[in-house]
PASEBA-1860 file (N, C-alpha, C; in nm, 3 decimals):
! residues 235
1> XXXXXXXX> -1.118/0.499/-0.007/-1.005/0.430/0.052/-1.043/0.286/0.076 ~ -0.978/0.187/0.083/-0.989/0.055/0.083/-1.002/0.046/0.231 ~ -1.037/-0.066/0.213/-1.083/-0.122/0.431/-0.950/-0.136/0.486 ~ -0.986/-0.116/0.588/-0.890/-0.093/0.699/-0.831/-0.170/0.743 ~ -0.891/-0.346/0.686/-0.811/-0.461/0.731/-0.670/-0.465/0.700 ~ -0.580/-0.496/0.775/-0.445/-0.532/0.765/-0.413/-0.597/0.586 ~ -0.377/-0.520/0.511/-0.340/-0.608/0.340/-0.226/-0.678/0.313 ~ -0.140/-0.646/0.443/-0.002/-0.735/0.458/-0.016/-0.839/0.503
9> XXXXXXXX> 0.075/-0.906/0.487/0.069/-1.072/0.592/0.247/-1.146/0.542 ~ 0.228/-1.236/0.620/0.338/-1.343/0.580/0.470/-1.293/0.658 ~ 0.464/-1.213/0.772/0.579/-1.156/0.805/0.602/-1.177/1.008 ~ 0.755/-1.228/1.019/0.735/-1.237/1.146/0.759/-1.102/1.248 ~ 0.725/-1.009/1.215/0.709/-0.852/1.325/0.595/-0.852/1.336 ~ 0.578/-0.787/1.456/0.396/-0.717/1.450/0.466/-0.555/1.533 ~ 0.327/-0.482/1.434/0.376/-0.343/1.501/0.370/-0.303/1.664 ~ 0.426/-0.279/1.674/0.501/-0.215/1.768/0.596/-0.109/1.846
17> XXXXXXXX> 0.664/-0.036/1.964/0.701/0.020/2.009/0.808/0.062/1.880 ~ 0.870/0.015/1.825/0.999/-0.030/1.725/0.978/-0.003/1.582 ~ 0.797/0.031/1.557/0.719/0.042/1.453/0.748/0.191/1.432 ~ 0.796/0.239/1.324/0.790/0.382/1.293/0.761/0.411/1.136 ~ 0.729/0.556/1.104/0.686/0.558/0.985/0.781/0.691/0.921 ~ 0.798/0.739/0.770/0.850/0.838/0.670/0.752/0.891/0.576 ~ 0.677/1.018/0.660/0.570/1.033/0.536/0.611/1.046/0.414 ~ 0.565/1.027/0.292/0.639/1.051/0.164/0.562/1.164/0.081
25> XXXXXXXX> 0.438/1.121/0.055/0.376/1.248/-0.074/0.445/1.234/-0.166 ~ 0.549/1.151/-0.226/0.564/1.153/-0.382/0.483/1.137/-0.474 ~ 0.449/1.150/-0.586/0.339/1.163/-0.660/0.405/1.149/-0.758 ~ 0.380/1.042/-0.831/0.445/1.019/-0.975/0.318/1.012/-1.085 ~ 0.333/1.109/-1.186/0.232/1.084/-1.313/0.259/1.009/-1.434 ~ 0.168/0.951/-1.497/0.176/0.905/-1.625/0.091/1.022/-1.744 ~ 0.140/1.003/-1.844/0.033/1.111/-1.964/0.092/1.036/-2.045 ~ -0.047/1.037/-2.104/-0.031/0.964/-2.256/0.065/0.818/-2.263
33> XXXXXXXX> 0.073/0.747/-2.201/0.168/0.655/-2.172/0.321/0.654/-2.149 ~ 0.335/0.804/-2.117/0.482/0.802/-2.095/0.517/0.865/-1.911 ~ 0.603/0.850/-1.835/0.612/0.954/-1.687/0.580/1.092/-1.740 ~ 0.528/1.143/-1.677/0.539/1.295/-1.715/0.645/1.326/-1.638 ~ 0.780/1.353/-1.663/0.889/1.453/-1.599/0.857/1.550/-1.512 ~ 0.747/1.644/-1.563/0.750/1.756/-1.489/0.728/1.770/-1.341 ~ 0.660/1.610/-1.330/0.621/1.564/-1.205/0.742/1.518/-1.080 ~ 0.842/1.458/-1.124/0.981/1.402/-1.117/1.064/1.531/-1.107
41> XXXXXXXX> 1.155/1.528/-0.982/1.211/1.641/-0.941/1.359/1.594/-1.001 ~ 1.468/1.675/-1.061/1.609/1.613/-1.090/1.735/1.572/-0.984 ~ 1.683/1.593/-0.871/1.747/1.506/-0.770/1.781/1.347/-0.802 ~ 1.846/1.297/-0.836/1.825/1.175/-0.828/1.774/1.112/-0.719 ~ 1.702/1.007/-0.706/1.582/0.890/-0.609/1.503/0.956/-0.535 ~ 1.462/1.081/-0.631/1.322/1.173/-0.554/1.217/1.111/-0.568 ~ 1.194/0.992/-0.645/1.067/0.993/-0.655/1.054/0.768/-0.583 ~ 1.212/0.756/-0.610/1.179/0.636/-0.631/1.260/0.593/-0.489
49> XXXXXXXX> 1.315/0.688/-0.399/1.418/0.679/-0.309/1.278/0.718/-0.169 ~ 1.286/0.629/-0.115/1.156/0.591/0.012/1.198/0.629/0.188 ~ 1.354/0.626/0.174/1.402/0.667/0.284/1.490/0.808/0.293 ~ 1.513/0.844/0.254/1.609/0.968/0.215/1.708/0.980/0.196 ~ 1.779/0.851/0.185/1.930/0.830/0.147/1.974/0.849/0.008 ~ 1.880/0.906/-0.072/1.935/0.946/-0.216/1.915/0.786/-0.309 ~ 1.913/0.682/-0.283/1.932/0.589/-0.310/1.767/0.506/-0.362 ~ 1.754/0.489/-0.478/1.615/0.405/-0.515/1.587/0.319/-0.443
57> XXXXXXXX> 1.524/0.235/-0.412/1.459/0.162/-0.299/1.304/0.112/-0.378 ~ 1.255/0.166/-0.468/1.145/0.069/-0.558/1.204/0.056/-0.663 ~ 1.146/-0.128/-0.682/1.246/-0.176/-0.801/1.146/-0.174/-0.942 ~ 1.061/-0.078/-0.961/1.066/-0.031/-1.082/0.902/0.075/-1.104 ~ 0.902/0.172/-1.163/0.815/0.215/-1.199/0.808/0.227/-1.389 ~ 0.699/0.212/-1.429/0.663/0.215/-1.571/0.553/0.282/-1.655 ~ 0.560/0.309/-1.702/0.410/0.381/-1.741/0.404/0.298/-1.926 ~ 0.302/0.306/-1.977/0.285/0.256/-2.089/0.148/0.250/-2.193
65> XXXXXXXX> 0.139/0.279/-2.290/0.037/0.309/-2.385/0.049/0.155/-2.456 ~ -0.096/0.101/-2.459/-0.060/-0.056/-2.530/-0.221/-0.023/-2.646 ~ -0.169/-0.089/-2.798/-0.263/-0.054/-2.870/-0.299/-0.197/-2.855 ~ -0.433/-0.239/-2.889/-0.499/-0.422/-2.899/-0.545/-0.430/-3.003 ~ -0.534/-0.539/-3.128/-0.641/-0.493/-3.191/-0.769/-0.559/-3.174 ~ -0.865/-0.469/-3.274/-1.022/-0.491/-3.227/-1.062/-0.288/-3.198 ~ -0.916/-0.253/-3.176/-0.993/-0.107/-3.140/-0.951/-0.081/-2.985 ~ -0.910/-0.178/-2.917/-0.928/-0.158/-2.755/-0.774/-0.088/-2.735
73> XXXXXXXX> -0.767/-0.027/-2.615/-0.629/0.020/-2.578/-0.598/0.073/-2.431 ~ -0.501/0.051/-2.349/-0.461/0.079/-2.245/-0.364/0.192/-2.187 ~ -0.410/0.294/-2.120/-0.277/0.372/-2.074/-0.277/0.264/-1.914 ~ -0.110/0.264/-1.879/-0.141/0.225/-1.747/0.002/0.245/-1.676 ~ 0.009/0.288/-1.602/0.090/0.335/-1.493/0.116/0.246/-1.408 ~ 0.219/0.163/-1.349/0.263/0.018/-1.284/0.388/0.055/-1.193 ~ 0.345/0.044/-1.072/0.497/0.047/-0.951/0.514/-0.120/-0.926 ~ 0.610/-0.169/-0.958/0.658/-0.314/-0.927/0.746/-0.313/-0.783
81> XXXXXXXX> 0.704/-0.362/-0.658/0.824/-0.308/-0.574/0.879/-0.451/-0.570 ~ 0.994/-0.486/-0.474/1.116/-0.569/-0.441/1.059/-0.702/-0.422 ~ 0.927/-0.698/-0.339/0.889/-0.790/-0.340/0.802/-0.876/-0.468 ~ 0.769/-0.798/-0.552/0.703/-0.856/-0.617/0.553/-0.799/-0.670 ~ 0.534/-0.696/-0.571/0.357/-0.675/-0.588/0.380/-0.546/-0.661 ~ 0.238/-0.500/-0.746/0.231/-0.419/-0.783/0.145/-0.325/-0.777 ~ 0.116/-0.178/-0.779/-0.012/-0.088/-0.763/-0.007/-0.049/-0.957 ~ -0.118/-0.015/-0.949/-0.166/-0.014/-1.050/-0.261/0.126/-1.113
89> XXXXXXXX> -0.230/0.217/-1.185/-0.353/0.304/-1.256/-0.378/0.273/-1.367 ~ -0.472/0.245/-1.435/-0.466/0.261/-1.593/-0.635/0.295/-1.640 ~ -0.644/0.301/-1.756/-0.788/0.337/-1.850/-0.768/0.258/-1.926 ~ -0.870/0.172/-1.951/-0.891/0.050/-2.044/-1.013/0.078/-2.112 ~ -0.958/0.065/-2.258/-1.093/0.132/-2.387/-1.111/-0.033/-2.426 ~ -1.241/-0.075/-2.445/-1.317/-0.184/-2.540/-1.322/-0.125/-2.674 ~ -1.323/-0.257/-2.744/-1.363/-0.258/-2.915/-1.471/-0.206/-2.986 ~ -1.590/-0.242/-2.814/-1.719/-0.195/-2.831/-1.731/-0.035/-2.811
97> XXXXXXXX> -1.630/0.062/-2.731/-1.669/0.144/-2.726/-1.624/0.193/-2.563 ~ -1.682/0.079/-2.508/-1.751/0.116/-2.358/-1.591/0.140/-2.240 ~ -1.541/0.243/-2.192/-1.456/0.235/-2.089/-1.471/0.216/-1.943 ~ -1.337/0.192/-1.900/-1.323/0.104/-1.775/-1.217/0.205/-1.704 ~ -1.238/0.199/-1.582/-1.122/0.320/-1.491/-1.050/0.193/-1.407 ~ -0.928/0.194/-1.385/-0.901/0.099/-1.302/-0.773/0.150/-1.168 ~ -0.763/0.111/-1.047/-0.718/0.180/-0.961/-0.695/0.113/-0.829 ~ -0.590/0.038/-0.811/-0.562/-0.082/-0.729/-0.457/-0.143/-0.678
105> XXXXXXXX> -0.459/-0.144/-0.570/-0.329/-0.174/-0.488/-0.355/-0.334/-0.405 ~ -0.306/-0.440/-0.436/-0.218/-0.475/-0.547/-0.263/-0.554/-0.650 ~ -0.395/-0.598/-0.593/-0.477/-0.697/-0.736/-0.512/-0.598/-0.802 ~ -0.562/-0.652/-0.977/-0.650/-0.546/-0.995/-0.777/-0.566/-1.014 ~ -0.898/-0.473/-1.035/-1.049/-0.463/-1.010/-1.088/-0.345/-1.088 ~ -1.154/-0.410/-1.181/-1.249/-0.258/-1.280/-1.351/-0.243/-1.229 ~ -1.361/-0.104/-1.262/-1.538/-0.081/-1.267/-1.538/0.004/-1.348 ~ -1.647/0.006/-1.446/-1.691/0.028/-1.552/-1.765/0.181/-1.530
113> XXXXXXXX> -1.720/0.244/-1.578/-1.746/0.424/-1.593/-1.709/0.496/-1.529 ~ -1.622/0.488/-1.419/-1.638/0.581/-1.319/-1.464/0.546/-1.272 ~ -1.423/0.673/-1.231/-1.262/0.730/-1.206/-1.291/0.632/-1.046 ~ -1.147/0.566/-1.051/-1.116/0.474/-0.912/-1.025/0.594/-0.827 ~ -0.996/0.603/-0.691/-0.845/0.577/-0.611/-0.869/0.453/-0.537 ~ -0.739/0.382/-0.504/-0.791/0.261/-0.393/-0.628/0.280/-0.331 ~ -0.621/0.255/-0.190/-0.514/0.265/-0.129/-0.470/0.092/-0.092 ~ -0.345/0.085/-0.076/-0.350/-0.032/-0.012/-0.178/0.000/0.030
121> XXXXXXXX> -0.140/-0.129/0.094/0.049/-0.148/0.128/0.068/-0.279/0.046 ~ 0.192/-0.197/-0.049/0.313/-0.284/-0.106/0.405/-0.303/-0.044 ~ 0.424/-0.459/-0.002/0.553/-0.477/0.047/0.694/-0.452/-0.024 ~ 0.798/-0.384/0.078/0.917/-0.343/0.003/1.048/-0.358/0.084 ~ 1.145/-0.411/0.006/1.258/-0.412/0.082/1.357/-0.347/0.034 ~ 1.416/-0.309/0.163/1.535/-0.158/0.127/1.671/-0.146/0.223 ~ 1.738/-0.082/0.191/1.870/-0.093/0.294/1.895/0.030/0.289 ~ 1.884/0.081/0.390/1.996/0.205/0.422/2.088/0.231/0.544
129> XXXXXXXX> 2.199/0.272/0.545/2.291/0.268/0.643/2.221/0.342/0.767 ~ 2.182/0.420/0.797/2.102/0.454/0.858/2.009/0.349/0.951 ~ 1.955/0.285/0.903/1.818/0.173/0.940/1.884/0.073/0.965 ~ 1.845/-0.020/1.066/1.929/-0.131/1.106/2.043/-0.211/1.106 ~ 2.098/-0.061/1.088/2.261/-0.110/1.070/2.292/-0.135/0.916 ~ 2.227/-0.094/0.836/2.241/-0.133/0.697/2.179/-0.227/0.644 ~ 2.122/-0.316/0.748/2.080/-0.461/0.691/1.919/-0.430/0.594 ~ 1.903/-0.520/0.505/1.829/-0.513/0.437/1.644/-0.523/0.546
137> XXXXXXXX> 1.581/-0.458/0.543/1.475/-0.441/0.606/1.335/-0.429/0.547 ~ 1.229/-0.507/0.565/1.125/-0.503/0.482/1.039/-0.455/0.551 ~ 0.945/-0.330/0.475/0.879/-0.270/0.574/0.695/-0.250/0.444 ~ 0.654/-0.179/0.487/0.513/-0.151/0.392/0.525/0.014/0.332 ~ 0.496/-0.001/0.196/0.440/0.102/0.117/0.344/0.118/0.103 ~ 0.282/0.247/0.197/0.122/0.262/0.166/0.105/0.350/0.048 ~ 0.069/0.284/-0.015/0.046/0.340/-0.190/-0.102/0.403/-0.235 ~ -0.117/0.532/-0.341/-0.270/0.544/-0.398/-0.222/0.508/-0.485
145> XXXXXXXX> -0.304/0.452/-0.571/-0.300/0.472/-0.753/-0.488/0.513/-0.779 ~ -0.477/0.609/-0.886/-0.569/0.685/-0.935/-0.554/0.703/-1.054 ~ -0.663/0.720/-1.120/-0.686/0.768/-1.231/-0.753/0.949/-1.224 ~ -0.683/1.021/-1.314/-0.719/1.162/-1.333/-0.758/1.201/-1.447 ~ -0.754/1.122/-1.536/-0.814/1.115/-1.697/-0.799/1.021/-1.734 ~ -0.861/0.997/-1.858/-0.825/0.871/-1.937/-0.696/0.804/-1.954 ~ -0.633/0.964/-2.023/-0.479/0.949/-2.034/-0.358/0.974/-1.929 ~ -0.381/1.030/-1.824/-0.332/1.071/-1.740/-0.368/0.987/-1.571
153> XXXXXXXX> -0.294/0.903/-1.506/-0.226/0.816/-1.399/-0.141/0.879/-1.297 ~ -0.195/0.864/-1.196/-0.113/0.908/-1.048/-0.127/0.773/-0.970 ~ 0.028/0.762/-0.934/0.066/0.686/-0.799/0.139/0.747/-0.690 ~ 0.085/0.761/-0.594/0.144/0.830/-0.474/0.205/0.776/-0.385 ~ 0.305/0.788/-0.357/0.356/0.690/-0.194/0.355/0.790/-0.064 ~ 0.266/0.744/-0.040/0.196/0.796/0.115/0.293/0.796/0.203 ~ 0.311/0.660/0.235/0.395/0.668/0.353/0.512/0.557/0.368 ~ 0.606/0.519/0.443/0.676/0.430/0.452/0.663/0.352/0.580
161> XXXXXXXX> 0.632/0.251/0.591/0.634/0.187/0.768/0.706/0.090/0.783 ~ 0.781/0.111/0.887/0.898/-0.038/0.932/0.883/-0.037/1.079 ~ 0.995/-0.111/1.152/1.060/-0.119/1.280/1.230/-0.155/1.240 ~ 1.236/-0.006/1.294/1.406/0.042/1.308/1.436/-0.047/1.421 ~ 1.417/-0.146/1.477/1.517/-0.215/1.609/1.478/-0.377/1.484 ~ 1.397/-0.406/1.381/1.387/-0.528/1.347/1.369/-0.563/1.199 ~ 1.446/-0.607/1.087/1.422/-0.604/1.004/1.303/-0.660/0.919 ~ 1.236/-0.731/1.006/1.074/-0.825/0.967/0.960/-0.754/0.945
169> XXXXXXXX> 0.945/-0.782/0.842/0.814/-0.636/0.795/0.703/-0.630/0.918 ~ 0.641/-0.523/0.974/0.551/-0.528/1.032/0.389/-0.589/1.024 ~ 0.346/-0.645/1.118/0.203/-0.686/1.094/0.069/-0.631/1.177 ~ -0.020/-0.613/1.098/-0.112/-0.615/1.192/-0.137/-0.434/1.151 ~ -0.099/-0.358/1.058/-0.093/-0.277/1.061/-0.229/-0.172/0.985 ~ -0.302/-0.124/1.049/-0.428/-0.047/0.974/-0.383/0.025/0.855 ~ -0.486/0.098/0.807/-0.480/0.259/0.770/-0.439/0.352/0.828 ~ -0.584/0.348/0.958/-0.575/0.462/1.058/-0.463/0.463/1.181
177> XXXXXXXX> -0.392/0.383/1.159/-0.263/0.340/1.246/-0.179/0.478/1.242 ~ -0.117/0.532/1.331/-0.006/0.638/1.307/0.109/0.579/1.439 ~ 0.232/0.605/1.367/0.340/0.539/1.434/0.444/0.657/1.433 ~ 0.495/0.694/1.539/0.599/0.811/1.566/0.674/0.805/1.440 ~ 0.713/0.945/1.364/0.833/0.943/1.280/0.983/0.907/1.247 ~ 1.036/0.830/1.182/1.158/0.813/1.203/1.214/0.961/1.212 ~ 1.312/0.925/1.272/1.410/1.055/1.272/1.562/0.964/1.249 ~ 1.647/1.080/1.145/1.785/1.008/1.133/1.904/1.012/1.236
185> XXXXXXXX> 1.934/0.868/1.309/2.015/0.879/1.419/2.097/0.995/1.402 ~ 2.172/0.999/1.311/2.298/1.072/1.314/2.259/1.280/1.371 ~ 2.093/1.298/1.333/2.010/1.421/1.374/2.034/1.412/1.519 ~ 1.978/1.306/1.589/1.945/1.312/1.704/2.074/1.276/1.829 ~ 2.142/1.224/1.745/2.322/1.204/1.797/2.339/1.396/1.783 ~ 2.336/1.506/1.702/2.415/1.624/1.706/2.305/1.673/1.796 ~ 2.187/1.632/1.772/2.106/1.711/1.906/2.159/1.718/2.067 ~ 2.178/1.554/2.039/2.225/1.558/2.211/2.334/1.631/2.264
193> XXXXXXXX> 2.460/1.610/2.122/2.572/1.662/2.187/2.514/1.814/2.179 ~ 2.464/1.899/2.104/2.447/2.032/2.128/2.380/2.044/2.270 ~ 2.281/1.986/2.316/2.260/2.020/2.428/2.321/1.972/2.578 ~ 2.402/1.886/2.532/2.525/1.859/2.650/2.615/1.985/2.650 ~ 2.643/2.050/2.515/2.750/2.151/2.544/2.655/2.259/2.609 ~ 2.532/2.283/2.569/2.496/2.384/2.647/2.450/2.365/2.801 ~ 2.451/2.217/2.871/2.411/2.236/3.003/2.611/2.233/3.056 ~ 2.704/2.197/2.976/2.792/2.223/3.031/2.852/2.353/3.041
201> XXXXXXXX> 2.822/2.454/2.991/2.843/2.562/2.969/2.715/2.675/3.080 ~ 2.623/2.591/3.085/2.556/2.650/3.188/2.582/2.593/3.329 ~ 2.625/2.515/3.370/2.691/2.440/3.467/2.825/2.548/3.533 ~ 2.905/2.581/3.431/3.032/2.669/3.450/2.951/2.811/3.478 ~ 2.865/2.876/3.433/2.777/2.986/3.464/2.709/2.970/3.662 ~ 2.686/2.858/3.629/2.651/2.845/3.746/2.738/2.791/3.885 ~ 2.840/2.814/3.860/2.931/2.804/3.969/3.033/2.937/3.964 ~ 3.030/3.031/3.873/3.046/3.160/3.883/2.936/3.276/3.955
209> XXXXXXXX> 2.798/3.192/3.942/2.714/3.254/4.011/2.709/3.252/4.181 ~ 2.744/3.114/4.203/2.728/3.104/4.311/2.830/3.117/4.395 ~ 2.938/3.189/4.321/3.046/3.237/4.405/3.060/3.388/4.383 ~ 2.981/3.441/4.328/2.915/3.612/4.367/2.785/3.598/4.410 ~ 2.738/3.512/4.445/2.587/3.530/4.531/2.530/3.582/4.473 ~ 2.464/3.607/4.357/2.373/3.629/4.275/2.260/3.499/4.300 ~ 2.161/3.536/4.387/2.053/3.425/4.391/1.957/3.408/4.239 ~ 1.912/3.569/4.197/1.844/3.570/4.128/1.873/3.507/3.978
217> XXXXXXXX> 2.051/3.503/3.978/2.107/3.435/3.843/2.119/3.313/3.850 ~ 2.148/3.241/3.992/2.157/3.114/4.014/2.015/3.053/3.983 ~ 1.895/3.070/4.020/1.763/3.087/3.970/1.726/3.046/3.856 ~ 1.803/3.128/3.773/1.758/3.129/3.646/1.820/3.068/3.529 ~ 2.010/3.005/3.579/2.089/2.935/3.543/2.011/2.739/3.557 ~ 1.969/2.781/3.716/1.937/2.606/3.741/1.784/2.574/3.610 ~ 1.702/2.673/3.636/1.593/2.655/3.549/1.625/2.626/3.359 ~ 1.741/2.687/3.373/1.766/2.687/3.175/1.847/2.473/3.209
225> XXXXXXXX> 1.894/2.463/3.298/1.991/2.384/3.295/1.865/2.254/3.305 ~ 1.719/2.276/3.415/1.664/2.165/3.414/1.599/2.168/3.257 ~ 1.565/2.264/3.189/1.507/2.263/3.081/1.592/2.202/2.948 ~ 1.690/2.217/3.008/1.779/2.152/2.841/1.828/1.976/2.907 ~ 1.795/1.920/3.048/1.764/1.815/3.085/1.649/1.755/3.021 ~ 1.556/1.784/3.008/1.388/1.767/2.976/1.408/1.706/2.868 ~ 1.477/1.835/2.719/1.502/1.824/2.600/1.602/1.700/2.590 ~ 1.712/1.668/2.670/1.806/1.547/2.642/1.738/1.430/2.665
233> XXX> 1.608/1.386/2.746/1.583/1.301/2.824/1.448/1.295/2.708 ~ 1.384/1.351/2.622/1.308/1.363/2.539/1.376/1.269/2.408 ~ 1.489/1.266/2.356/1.551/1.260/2.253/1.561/1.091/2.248
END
């Protein structure tokens, strides 16, 4: 894994309370210079859609077989995001013979014999209705790119990190950083109302109780009623 120093910059947020993250695990392959499909689910923006709105959000993935002549040749696997940067897998053959593994987020860096992963964050910008009101929001793609054979390229998108109250990409942000999960308002809007209907409905329980003197139900009405308080006041 690459160092832990902050690889973003140029942005006026720093993480914070407002800082949240979308684990991803997508895993996109290359073979032989083409995507491998099998990898790619038929949902549309499963692989390229970062927030869950169905909607792409990286502005391009590529894979590609390049012949040179002299003998030399490249498979290489390339995520271009919005901003501009790119992660990178590929296998690079010499004229002489000798191969190169390469594996890099976002410059790139060979080393000569030996299979790379290197992690880093691509900056990316995305909109979903959901996230700040729609407005366009730039947040970090923590990306792997790897090599798994010569011919065969994996790029993974780890994770997604923003701040839902600010559209300014975050700064200052590690590896080992973990930032509460987004959750989608509109989830946590039906949560609440479900548990408003149930303390109102236990509310009406409990004024039937306490007009048959049932202590032991009144008891056990107030306890469900502070507990689905807890859960609203959690949310």
């Amino acid at each position: 894994m690459a160092s832990s120093a902050a690889l973003a910059a140029g942005a006026t947020g720093i993480a914070d309370a407002g800082t949240v993250q979308i684990n991803l695990g997508n895993r996109v392959n290359s073979l032989n210079g083409f995507i491998n499909q099998n990898t790619i689910a038929a949902t549309p923006g499963q692989n390229l859609d970062i927030t869950g709105d169905r909607n792409d959000d990286i502005f391009s993935l590529t894979a590609s077989a390049i012949g040179i002549s002299g003998g030399s040749s490249i498979y290489q696997l390339a995520l271009r995001s919005s901003g501009g940067q790119m992660a990178i897998a590929s296998w690079i053959k010499t004229g002489g013979g000798s191969t190169s593994y390469l594996g890099d987020v976002p410059a790139a860096s060979i080393t000569t014999g030996s299979n790379q992963s290197r992690t880093g964050f691509v900056p990316v910008s995305f909109t979903d209705s959901r996230i700040n009101g729609g407005a366009e929001t730039t947040g970090l793609l923590e990306v792997n790119a790897a090599n798994l054979d010569k011919k065969e390229q994996r790029i993974t998108f780890v994770r997604l990190i923003f701040d839902d109250a600010n559209t300014a990409k975050p700064t200052g942000v590690m590896f080992d950083d973990n930032f509460p999960q987004w959750v989608d308002p509109a989830v946590i809007a039906a949560q609440r109302s479900k548990l408003l209907r149930k303390i109102k409905k236990k509310k009406k329980a409990l004024r039937r109780a306490k007009k048959s003197g049932n202590r032991n139900k009144i008891k056990r009405i107030k306890k469900q009623i502070r507990k689905f308080r807890k859960e609203l006041r959690a949310l």
